[in-house]
N, C-alpha and C positions, 0 to 999 in steps of 0.2 A: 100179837098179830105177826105175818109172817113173813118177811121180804124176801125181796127177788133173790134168785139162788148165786152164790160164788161163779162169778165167769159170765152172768150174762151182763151184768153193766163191764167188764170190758168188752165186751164184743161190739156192744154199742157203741163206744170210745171211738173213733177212728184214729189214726197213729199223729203225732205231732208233729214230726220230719220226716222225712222218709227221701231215699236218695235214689234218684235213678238211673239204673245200667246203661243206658244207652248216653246221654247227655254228663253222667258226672255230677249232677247238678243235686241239694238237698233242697225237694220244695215241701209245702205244707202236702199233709194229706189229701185236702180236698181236692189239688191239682191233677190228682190220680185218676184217672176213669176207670168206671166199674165195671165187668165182666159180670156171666151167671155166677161164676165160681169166688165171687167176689174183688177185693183191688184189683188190676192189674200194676205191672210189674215197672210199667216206665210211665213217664207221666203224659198228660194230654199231648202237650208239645211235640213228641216225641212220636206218638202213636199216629197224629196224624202225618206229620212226615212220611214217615211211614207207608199210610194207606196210599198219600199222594204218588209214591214210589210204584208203590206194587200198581195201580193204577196207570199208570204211564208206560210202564214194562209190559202191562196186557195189551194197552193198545201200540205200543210197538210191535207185538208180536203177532196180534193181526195185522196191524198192517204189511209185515212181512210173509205174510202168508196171502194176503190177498195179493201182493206183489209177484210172487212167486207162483200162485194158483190163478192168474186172473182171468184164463177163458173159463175155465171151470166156475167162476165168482162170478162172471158174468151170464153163464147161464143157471146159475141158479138164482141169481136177482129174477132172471126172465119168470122163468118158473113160479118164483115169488109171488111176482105180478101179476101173472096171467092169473093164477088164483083166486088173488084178491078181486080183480077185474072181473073172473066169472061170478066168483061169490062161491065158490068152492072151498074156501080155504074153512079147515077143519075150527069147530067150537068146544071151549073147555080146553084145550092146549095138555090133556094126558098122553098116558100113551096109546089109547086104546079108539086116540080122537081119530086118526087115520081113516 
């Protein structure tokens, strides 16, 4: 009989340490979260950090821009509304919903 070929029970293994670049830190494998492309590179901890970051920087930056644009922001809330309010506002959300 004929078993599994060389290399695929390690691939199934996942790694037993593994150290991550952003924190320094050696944690077990499974602390790692997965990508399509497989492990990523720094561990959960780290990654959401992270998102929390980039997150807070997007909304600073609108709201620096709503700060700096805000007649322009306010008439396009209007707009927004009156849409909504007619029942005009476009279905499906493509680009062709116009």
């Amino acid at each position: 009989m004929h078993d599994e070929p060389t290399g695929v029970r390690a691939a199934l293994q996942s790694p037993k340490r593994k150290s991550c670049p952003a924190c320094q830190q050696l944690k077990h494998g499974t602390d790692s979260s997965t990508t399509p492309a497989g492990l990523s590179s720094s561990c959960q901890d780290c990654r959401r950090a992270s998102s929390r970051l980039a997150s807070r920087r997007r909304q600073a930056a609108v709201r620096l821009l709503i700060a700096f644009h805000a007649e322009e922001y306010q008439a396009l809330l209007r707009l927004v509304r009156g849409r909504r309010q007619l029942g005009t506002w476009p279905r499906g959300g493509g680009r062709d919903a116009a």
